[in-house]
Structure formats: structure tokens, C-alpha cells
C-alpha positions in Angstrom: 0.0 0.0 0.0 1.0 3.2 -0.6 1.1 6.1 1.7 1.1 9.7 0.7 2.7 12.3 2.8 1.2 15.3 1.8 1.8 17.3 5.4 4.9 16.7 6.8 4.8 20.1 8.2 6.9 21.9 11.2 3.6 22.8 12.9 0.0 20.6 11.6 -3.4 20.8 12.9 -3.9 17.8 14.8 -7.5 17.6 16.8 -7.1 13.8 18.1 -4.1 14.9 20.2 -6.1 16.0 23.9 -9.0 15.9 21.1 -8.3 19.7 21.1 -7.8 21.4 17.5 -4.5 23.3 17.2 -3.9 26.1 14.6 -3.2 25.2 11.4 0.1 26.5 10.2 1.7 24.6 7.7 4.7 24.7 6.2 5.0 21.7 3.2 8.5 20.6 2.9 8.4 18.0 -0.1 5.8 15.4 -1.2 6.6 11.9 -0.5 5.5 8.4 -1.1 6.5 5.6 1.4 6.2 2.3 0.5 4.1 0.3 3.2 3.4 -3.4 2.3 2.2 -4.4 5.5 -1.2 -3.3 6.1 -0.9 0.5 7.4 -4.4 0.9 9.1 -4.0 4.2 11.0 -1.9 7.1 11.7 -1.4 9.9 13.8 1.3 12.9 14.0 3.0 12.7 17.5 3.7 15.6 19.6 7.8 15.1 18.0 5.4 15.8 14.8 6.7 12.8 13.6 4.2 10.2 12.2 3.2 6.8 14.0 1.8 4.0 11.4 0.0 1.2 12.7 1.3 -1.8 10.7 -1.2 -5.2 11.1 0.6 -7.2 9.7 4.0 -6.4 10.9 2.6 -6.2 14.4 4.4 -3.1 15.0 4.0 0.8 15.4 6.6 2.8 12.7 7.6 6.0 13.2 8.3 8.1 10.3 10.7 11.5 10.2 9.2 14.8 9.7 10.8 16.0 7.7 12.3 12.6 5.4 9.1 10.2 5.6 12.1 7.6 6.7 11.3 5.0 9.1 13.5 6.2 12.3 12.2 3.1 14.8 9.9 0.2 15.1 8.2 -0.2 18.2 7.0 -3.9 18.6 5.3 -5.2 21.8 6.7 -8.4 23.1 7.3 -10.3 26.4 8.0 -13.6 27.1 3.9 -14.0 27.4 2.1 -11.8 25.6 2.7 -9.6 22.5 1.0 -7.1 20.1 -2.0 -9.4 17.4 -2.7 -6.7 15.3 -2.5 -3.3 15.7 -5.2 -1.3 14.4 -5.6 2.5 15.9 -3.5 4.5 17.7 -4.2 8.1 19.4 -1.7 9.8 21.2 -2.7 12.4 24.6 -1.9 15.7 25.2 0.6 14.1 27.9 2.7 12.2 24.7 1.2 9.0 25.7 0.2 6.5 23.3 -2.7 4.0 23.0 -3.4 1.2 20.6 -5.9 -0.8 19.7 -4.2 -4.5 19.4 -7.4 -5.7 17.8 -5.9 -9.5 18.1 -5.6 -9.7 21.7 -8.7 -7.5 23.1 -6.9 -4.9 24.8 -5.6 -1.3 24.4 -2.3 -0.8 24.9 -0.4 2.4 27.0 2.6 3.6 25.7 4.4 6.1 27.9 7.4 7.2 29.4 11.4 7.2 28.3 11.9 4.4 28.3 8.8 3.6 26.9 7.1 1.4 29.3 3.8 -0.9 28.5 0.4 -1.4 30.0 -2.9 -3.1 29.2 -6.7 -2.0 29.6 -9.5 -4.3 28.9 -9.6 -8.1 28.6 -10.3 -10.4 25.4 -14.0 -11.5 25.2 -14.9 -14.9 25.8 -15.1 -16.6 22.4 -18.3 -17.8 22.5 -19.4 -14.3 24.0 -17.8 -12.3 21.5 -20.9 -10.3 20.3 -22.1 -9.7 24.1 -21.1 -6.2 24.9 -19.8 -6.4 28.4 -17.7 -3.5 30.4 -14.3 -4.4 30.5 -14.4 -7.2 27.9 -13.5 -6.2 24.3 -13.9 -9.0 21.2 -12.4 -6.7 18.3 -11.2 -3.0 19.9 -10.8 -1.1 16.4 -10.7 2.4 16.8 -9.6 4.9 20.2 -9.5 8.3 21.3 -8.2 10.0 24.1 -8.6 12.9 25.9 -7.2 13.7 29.7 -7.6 10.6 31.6 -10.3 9.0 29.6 -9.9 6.4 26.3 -13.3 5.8 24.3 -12.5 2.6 22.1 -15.0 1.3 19.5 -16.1 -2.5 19.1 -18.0 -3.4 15.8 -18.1 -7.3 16.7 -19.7 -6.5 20.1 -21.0 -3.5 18.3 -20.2 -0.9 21.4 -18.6 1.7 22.3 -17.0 1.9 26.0 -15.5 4.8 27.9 -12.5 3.9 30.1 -10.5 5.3 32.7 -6.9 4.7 32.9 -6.9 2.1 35.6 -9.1 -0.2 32.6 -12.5 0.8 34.6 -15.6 1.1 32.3 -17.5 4.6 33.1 -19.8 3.7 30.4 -21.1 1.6 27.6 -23.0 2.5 24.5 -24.7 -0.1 22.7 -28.7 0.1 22.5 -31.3 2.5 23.9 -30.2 4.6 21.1 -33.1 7.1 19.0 -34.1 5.2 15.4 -34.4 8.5 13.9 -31.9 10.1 11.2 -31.6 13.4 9.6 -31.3 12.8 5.6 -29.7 15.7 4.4 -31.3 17.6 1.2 -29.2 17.1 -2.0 -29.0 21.2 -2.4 -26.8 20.5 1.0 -28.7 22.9 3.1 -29.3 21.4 6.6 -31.3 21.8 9.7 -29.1 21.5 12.9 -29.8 17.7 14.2 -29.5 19.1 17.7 -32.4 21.2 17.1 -34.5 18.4 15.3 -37.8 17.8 17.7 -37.5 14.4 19.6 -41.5 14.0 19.2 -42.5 14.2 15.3 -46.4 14.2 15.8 -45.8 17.8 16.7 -44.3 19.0 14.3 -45.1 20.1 10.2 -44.9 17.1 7.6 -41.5 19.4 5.7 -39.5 18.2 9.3 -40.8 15.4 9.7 -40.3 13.9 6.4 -36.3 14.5 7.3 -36.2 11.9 9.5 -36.3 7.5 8.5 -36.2 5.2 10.7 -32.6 3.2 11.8 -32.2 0.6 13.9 -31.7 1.7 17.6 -28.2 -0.7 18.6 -25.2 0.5 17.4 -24.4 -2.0 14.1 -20.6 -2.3 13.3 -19.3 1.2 14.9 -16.1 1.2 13.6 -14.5 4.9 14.3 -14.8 7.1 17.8 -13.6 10.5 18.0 -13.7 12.5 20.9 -13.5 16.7 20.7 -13.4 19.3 23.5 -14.5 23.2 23.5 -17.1 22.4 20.5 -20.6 24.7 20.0 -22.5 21.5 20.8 -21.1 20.6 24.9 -17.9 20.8 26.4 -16.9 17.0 25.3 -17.9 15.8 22.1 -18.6 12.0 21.5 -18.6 11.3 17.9 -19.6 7.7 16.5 -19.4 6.1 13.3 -22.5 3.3 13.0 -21.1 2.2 9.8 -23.9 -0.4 9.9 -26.4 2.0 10.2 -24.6 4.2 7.9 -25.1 7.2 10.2 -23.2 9.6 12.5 -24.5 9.3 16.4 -23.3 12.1 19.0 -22.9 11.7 22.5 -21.9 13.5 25.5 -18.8 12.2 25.7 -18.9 12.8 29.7 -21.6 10.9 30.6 -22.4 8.8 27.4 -26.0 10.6 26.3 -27.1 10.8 23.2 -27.6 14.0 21.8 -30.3 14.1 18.8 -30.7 12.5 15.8 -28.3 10.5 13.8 -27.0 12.2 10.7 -26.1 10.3 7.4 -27.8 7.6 5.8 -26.8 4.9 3.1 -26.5 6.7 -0.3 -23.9 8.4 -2.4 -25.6 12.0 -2.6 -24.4 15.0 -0.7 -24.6 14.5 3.3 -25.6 10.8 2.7 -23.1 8.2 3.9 -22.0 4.6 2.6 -20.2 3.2 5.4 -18.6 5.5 7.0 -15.0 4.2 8.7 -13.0 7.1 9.6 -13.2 10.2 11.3 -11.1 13.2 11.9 -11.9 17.3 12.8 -10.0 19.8 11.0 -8.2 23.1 12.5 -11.6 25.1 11.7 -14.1 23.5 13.4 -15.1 21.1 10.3 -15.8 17.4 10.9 -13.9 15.0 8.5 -15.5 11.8 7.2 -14.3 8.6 5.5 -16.5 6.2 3.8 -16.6 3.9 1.0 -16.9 5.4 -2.4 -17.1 8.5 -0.7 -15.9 11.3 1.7 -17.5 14.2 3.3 -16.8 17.5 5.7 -19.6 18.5 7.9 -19.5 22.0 9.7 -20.1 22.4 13.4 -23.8 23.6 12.2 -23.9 20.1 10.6 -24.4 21.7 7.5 -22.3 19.9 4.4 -19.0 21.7 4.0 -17.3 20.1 0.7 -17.3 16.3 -0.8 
């Protein structure tokens, strides 16, 4: 696979570290390509601004110079008992910390320190409990974020997502109760704000109400979490991707409620979604979205940005 380095920059916006967006000053040296043949399935730029590549196959985290795209070290996870089964996601604290979802063993592991020194959160699932959500327990951890001394990690075979503190304590777990209603966007791309979408349709005009279609109210396959602070909508911003559902849920990220409607919908107009797998916020505020045969940017107003 190939990797493109279009931003190996001496400053870069980066909103997943603290989940806080920096300025965006960038300064592009060169474009690059980097030859990865082993899997690369997630990347983030490290407080050294250098980039860390989660390799599956490889069963290792690369780092990558700033300012060559070289690989400067490896980092590979391995003790006489245990070892790193396929890392998948990585998100690094405002403290330098990093956290990776080793998909293949059930756990998230805690980079940190000089030396860097290891620790686990979670446990592997019981295999023939693997699509039971249960606190704690994770059968396929894909996708984290961190901000302060919380990590929210996503699960699409036990299709939840779970809030953790640092000691591997579950504060919460997201998996049904959730609202069956979604907002379909209008192919001209204007948008009412979800979070001001009524909760009770009878009372409201048929031109609302025909925004919203049903969805199914468990989380199906959620398969990117992103957590933001400071935003217009609360203080701690829960982001989901229900890629089975091919929506967008929000959640207060500080005690796990929902906040409105889902956004999205299965489709390949403007403001629909097929899939959605990744998620990222830019410097300015606007939400980044990755799906297949698609991509989108949705403002803080939830209105469609660009495609």
C-alpha cells in the first residue's frame, strides 16, 4: 500500500491529540511516497510531529521523520507472554502518551514514558461471548481516542462503544437505547441542525418530519470514535461512526447521552453516507469523514462543508 505524505509540516493541525484542534500552520517541505506493504491501518502525528503508522501485519507501530518520511524506529510489543495481534488504531494524549488498539488480543495498549514502558486496559472477550457487549471485555477494539484521563474505544463485533479510565474501569457503555431517527440531508446540502431536530414528530409540520427515517436503535458495526473538546454543541464531544447503520451518532462524551438524531444515511448524494469508517476534525471546526466510495466535511452547524 502506498502512503502519501502530503503534510509533513513543522507545525499541523492535529485535533485527536487532547482531542483539542490546534492552529493550522503549515509549512509543506516536499511530497513523499513511502512504500508500506504491511497493512498501514491508522496514523497519527506525534507531539515530536513525527508520524506513527499502525502496521497489522508487521505487528508493530513505525515512526516516520518529519521532515524525510524515513522509518526512524519500530516499536513492537513483546514479552515472554504476551505480544502485540494486530494493531489497528492509535491516538496519542496531550501528555505524549500513546494508546493502541491491538485488535488481536482484546486490549488497548499504554505507551508512555522514556523508556517507553507498556500497559494493558480491557480483557479479550470470551469466544463464545464475543458479540455480548460487556464492560471491560472487548472481542475486536478497532478504533480509540483519548482525551485527559479518559480512552473511548469502539467494538463493531460486540457493536459498542465503551469509555474507560486509565486504571481499565468502564465509566460507560454504549450499545442500545439509542433514538431510530436520522436526519437525511437535502441534496441542495442545506441542513437543519440535528441538535435542534424535535424528539416528538407528531408535533411538528410534515416538511420536518419527512427529514427523519427510521434506523435501527443498537449501534451495528461502529467502527471509528472520535472524541473533541471546546465544541458549540457541549464541552466533550462524542462522535460515533455506525457504519452499519450508515449514520453519524453524537454523544456526550462525559456521561455517554445521546444528543439528537443520527446524521447520514446509506447513499452516495451529498450528506448521505456509505459506510462511514474514519473520522477526523479539522483546524476550523469542520468534521472530516471517510466512507466507502465516498468522503465528506460536515461544519459544526452540521451543514455539508465540501465532498
Amino acid at each position: 500500500l502506498w502512503l502519501l505524505l502530503l503534510a509533513m509540516a513543522r507545525e499541523t493541525s492535529m485535533a485527536d491529540v487532547g482531542g483539542r484542534a490546534q492552529p493550522s500552520r503549515c509549512e509543506f517541505h516536499h511530497v513523499r511516497k513511502v512504500v508500506l506493504r504491511n497493512e498501514p491501518w491508522d496514523c497519527k502525528i506525534g507531539r515530536d510531529r513525527n508520524l506513527y503508522v499502525a502496521e497489522v501485519s508487521r505487528n508493530r507501530i513505525i515512526v516516520l521523520n518529519k521532515s524525510t518520511g524515513r522509518a526512524t524506529e519500530s516499536i513492537a510489543y513483546r514479552t515472554e507472554s504476551d505480544c502485540f495481534r494486530g494493531p489497528t488504531s492509535i491516538s496519542i494524549n496531550e501528555q505524549g502518551s500513546m494508546f493502541v488498539a491491538d485488535s488481536g488480543s482484546g486490549v488497548i495498549r499504554v505507551f508512555q514514558g522514556e523508556p517507553l514502558s507498556c500497559l494493558s486496559l480491557g480483557r479479550l472477550q470470551p469466544r463464545k461471548r464475543r458479540h455480548i457487549p460487556t464492560p471491560g471485555n472487548f472481542s475486536f477494539p478497532h478504533m480509540v481516542s483519548t482525551v485527559d484521563d479518559m480512552v473511548w474505544v469502539c467494538d463493531p463485533e460486540s457493536c459498542c462503544v465503551q469509555a474507560l479510565y486509565l486504571n481499565g474501569t468502564c465509566k460507560y457503555l454504549i450499545h442500545a437505547n439509542l433514538t431510530g431517527m436520522r436526519v437525511k440531508v437535502p441534496e441542495d446540502g442545506s441542513f437543519v441542525r440535528w441538535r435542534d431536530l424535535p424528539m416528538n414528530l407528531s408535533q411538528e409540520s410534515n416538511q420536518v418530519a419527512e427529514a427523519y427515517q427510521m434506523i435501527s436503535t443498537t449501534l451495528r458495526l461502529p467502527n471509528a470514535v472520535l472524541v473533541v473538546k471546546d465544541t458549540p454543541v457541549c464541552p466533550l464531544l462524542l462522535i460515533v461512526a455506525d457504519s452499519g447503520n450508515h449514520v453519524l451518532r453524537f454523544f456526550n462524551a462525559t456521561n455517554g447521552a445521546e444528543l439528537g438524531a443520527a446524521v447520514g444515511g446509506w447513499g452516495r448524494f451529498v450528506g448521505e453516507l456509505n459506510y462511514p469508517t474514519g473520522l477526523a476534525m479539522r483546524s476550523d471546526g469542520v468534521l472530516l469523514v471517510s466512507s466507502w466510495g465516498d468522503s465528506e466535511g460536515l461544519d459544526p452547524r452540521g451543514q455539508v462543508a465540501e465532498s
